[in-house]
C-alpha positions as CSV (number, residue, x, y, z in Angstrom):
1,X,-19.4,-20.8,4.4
2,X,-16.8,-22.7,6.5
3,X,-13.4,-23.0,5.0
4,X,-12.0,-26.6,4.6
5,X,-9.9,-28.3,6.9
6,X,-6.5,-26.8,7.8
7,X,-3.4,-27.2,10.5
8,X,-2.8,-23.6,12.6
9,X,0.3,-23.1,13.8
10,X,1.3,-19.2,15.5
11,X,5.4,-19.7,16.0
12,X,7.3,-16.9,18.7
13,X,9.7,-15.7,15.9
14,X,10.7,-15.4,12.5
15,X,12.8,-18.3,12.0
16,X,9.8,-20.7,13.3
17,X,8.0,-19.2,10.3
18,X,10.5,-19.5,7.5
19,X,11.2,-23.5,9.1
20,X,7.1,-23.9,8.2
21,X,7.4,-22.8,5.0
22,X,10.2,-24.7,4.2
23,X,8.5,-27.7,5.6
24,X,4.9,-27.4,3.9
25,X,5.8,-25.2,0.6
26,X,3.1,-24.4,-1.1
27,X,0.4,-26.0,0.7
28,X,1.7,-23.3,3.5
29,X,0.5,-19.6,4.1
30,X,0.9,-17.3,6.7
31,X,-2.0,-15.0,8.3
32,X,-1.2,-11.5,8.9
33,X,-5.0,-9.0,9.9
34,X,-6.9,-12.1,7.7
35,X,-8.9,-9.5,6.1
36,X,-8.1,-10.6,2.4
37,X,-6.9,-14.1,3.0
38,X,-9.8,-15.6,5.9
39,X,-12.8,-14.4,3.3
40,X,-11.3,-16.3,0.5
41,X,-10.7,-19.5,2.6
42,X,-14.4,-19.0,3.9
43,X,-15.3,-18.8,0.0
44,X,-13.0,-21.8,-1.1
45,X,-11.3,-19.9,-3.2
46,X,-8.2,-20.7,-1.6
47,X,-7.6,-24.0,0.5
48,X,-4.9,-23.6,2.9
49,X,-4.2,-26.9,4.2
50,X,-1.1,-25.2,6.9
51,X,-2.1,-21.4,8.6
52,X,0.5,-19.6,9.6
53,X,-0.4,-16.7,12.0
54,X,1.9,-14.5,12.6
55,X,0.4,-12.3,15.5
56,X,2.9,-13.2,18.2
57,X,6.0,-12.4,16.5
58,X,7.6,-9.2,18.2
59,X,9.9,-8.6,15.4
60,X,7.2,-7.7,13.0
61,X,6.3,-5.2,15.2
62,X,6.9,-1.5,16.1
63,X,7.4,1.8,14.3
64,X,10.8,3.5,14.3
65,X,11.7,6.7,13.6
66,X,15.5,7.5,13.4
67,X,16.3,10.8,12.1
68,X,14.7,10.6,8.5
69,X,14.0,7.3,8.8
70,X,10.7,5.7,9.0
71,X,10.6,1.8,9.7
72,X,7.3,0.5,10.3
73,X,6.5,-3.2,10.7
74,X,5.0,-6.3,8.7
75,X,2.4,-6.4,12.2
76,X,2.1,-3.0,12.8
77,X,-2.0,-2.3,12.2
78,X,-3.6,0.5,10.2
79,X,-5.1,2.1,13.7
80,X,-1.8,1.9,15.4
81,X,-0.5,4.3,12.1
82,X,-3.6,6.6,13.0
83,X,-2.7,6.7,15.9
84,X,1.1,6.9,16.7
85,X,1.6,10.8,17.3
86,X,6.1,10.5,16.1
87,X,4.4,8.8,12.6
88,X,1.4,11.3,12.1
89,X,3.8,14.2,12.6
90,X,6.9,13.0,10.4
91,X,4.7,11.0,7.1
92,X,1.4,12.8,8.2
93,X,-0.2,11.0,4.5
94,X,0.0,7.3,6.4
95,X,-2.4,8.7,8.9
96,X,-4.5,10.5,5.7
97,X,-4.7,7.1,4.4
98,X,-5.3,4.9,7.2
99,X,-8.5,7.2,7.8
100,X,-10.1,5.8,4.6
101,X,-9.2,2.2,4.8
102,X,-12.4,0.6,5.4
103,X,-13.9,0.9,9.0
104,X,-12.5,1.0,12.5
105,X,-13.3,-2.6,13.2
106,X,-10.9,-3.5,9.8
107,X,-8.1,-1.0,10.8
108,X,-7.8,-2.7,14.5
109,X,-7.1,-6.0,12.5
110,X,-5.8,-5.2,9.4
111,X,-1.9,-4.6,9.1
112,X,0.5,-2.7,6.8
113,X,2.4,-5.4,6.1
114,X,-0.5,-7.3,4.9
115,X,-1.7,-4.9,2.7
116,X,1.3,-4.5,1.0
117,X,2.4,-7.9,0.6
118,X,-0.1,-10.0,-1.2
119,X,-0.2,-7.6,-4.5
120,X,-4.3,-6.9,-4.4
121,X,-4.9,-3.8,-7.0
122,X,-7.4,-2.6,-4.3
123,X,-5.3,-1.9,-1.2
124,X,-4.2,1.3,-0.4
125,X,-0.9,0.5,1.1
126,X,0.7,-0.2,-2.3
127,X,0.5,3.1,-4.3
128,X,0.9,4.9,-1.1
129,X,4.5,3.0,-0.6
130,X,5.4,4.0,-4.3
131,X,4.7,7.2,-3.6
132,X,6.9,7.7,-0.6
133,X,9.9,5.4,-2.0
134,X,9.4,3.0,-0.1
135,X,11.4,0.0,0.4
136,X,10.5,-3.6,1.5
137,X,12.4,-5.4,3.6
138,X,11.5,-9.6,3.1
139,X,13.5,-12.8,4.8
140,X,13.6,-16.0,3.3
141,X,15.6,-19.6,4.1
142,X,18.6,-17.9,2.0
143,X,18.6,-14.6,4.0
144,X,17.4,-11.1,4.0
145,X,17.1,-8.8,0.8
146,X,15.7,-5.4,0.1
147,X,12.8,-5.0,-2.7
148,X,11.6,-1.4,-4.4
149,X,8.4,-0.8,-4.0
150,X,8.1,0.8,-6.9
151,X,9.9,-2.7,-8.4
152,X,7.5,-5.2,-6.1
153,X,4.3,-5.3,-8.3
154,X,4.2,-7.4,-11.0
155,X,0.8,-8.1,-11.8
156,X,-2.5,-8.7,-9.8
157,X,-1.7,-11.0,-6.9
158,X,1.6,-11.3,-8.1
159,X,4.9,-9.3,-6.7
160,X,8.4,-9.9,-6.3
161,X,8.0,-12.2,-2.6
162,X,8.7,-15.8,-3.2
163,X,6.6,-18.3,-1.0
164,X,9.1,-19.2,1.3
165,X,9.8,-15.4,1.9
166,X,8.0,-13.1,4.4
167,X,7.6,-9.1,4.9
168,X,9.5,-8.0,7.6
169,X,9.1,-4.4,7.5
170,X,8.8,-1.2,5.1
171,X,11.4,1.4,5.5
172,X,11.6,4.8,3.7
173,X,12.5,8.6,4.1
174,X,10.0,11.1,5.8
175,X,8.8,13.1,3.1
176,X,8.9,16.5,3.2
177,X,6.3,19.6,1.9
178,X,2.9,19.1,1.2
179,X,0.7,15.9,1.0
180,X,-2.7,14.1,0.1
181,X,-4.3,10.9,-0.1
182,X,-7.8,11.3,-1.9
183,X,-10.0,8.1,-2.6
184,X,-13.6,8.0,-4.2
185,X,-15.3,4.8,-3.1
186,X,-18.9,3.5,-3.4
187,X,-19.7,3.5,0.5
188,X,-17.3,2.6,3.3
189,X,-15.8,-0.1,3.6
190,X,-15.3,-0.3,-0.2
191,X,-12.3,-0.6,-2.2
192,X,-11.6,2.4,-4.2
193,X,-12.9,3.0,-7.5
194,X,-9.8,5.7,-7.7
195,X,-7.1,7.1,-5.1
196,X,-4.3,9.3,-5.5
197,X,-1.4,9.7,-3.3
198,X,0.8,13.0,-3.4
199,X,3.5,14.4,-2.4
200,X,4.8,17.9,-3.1
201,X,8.2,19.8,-1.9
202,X,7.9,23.4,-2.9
203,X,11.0,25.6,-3.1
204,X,11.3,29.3,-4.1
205,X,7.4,29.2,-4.4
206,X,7.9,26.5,-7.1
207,X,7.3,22.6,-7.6
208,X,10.6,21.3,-6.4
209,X,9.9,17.8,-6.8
210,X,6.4,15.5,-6.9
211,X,5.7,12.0,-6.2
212,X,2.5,10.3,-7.3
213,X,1.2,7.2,-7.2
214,X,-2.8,6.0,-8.1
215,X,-4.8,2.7,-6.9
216,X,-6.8,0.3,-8.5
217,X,-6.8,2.2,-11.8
218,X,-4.5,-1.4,-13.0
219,X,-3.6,-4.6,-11.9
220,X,-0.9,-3.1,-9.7
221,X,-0.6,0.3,-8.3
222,X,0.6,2.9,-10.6
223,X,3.5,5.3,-9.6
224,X,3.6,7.8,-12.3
225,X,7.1,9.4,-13.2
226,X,5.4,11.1,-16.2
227,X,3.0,13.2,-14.0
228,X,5.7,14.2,-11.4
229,X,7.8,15.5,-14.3
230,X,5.3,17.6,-15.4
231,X,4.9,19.5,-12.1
232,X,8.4,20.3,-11.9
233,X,9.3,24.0,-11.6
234,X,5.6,24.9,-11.8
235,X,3.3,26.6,-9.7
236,X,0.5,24.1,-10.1
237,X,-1.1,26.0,-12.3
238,X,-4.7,24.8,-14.3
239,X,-2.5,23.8,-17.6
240,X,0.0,22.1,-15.4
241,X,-2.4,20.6,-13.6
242,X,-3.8,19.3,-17.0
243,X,-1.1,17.6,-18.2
244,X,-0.1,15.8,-14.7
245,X,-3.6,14.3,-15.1
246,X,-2.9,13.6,-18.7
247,X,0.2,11.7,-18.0
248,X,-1.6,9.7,-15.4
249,X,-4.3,8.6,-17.5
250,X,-1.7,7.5,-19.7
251,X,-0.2,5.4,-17.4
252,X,-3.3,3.2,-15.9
253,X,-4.9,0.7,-17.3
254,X,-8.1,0.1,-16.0
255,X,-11.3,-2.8,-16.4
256,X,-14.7,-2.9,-16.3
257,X,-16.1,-4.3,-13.5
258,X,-18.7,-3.1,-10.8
259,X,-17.3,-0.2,-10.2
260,X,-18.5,1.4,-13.7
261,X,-17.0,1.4,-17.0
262,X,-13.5,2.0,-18.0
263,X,-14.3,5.8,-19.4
264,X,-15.8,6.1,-15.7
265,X,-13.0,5.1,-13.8
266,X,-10.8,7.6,-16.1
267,X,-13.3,10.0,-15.3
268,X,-12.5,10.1,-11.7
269,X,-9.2,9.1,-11.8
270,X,-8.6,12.8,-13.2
271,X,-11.1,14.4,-10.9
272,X,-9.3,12.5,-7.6
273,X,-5.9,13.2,-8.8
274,X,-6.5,16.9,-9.5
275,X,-7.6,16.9,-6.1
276,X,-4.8,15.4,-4.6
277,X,-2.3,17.6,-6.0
278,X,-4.2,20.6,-5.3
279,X,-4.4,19.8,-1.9
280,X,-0.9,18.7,-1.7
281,X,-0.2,21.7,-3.2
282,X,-1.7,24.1,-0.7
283,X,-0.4,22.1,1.9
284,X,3.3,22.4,0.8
């Protein structure tokens, strides 16, 4: 289908952005890859009367790594994290990720700060942020302010970014120990049906602390305090491993759809996230 009529507009700078927003409101959005937002407006599921595209904003580019510090931004694209050799070595799981988002055609196009922003259950970038701590980094007409990841999601489509605000950049802490991003998907190119994103820091041959975070298992990511806990001081063991899962399953929430039945999707929800922290596990 053709989408309806709409103004394009592809400002030099962030402050050209916000001053469109401002201007149009809500009849306003801006255009990061297009992967989720140019289908929908082909669909007419969303008219969009003003397109923002953001693709020659420099400032939304680039990925910085100071120290500990890992700030990636709003423009930077999934194949640029596969292939940036400083990222890969200090957060090697963005890379593990990346790798299973979609196709290589997608991942040229599609950026992080796209997938993170507009709050769809189904991208990866969400959970994987909660997992590492991430924090998000959004500018608005009254300024810049800082959001949680882990804080960001408020339901499907919705998140903490009001519409005169835009992501700027994510910024969090290179992890440390082991890692692993595992999905199960129907073919490529598919949304998950379940992914799991770990990470493990081992210590005196012992869990010293866990992060994990699932995808699509709710109507936002799901970043599981409950499961980390019960890793602490372990050595992964098979009853450990048991109750991780248990307190993850605990956690989601998932829905029926064509992807199989809820007692499905818990199903492999505890088969991919035993994986993970296995995985992670040996890695560490």
């Amino acid at each position: 289908m053709i989408p309806a009529a709409f103004d394009y507009y592809r400002p030099k700078d962030v402050e050209g952005v916000i001053a469109l927003l401002q201007e149009h409101g809500d009849d306003a959005r801006v255009l990061a890859g297009g992967h989720s937002l140019i289908p929908m407006m082909k669909l007419r599921m969303a008219e969009v009367p003003h397109l923002i595209d953001l693709q020659d904003i420099a400032a939304l580019k680039g990925i910085t790594i100071d120290q500990d510090t890992i700030t990636i931004g709003a423009m930077v694209s999934q194949h640029e994290l596969i292939n940036h050799d400083g990222l890969s070595a200090a957060a090697p799981i963005l890379r593990e990720a990346a790798l299973q988002i979609a196709d290589p055609q997608v991942r040229y196009m599609g950026t992080v700060g796209g997938n993170i922003a507009n709050g769809d259950p189904g991208n990866d970038m969400p959970g994987l942020m909660q997992c590492l701590d991430a924090q998000i980094n959004l500018l608005g007409p009254d300024g810049s302010r800082t959001v949680a990841a882990r804080d960001y999601y408020e339901a499907a489509y919705m998140t903490d970014r009001e519409d005169d605000e835009i992501l700027i950049s994510v910024v969090f802490t290179a992890p440390v120990g082991g890692f692993a991003y595992e999905k199960q998907k129907r073919k490529i190119g598919d949304y998950a049906t379940a992914a799991a994103a770990v990470q493990i820091a081992k210590v005196d041959g012992k869990v010293a602390s866990a992060s994990i975070a699932m995808t699509n298992l709710s109507d936002v990511p799901v970043w599981s305090q409950g499961a980390a806990d019960e890793l602490a001081g372990s050595v992964c063991e098979t009853a450990t491993l048991k109750a991780a899962v248990a307190a993850m399953l605990g956690d989601i929430d998932p829905t029926e759809d064509n992807r199989g039945p809820v007692a499905f999707k818990r199903h492999v929800a505890g088969i991919i996230l035993t994986r993970a922290i296995t995985r992670a596990w040996d890695r560490a």
